[in-house]
N, C-alpha and C positions, 0 to 999 in steps of 0.2 A: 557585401558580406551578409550571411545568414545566420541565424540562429537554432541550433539543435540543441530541442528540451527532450530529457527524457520522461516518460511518463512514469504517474502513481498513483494509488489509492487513497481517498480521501477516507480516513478511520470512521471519522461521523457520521460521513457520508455515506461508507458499508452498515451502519450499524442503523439508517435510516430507512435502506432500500427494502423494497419489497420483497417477502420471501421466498420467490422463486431467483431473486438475482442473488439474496445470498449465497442461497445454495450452490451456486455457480463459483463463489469467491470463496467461501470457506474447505470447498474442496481444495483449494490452492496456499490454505492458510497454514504453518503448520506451526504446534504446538508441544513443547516437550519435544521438536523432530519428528513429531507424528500427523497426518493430517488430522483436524478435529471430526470429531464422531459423528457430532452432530448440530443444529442449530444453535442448540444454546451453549453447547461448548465455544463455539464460531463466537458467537457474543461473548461473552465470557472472557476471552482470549482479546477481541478488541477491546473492550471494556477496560481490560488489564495493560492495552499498549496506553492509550489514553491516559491513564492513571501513573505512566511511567513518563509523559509527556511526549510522547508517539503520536504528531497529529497526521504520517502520511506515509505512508509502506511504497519501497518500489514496484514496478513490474519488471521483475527480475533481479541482478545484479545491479547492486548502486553503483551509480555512475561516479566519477571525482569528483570531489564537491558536494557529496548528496548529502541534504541536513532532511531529518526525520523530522522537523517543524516544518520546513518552507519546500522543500521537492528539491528537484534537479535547477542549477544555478543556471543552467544553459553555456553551450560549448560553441562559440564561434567558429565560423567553417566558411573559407574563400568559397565565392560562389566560382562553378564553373563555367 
């Protein structure tokens, strides 16, 4: 048997990266339903997931099980 994680964004970890990779993630980030403007809205916005106790954002739709502290719990899957 196998294990399927889903992936996510480390909050600290965006807020650490250099800024050409933010760039790349804050376009995907959005804010109010809007994408953020710009980099320090980008910050600003993690800063404030943080602050809510957000240490991890999906890549996409949460999977079942997904905690915004720890990630994806992982989905058991028969190997074929």
């Amino acid at each position: 048997m196998t294990t399927t994680y889903h992936l996510c964004v480390d909050v600290k970890g965006a807020l650490l990266a250099p800024p050409s990779e933010q760039r790349r993630v804050y376009d995907t980030l959005l804010r109010d339903g809007k994408p953020c403007a710009n980099v320090e809205e980008y910050r600003s916005a993690l800063a404030d997931l943080l602050a809510d106790g957000i240490k991890v954002l999906p890549m996409g739709k949460p999977c079942d099980g997904f905690s915004y502290e720890d990630g994806c719990p992982g989905h058991p899957k028969e190997d074929d």
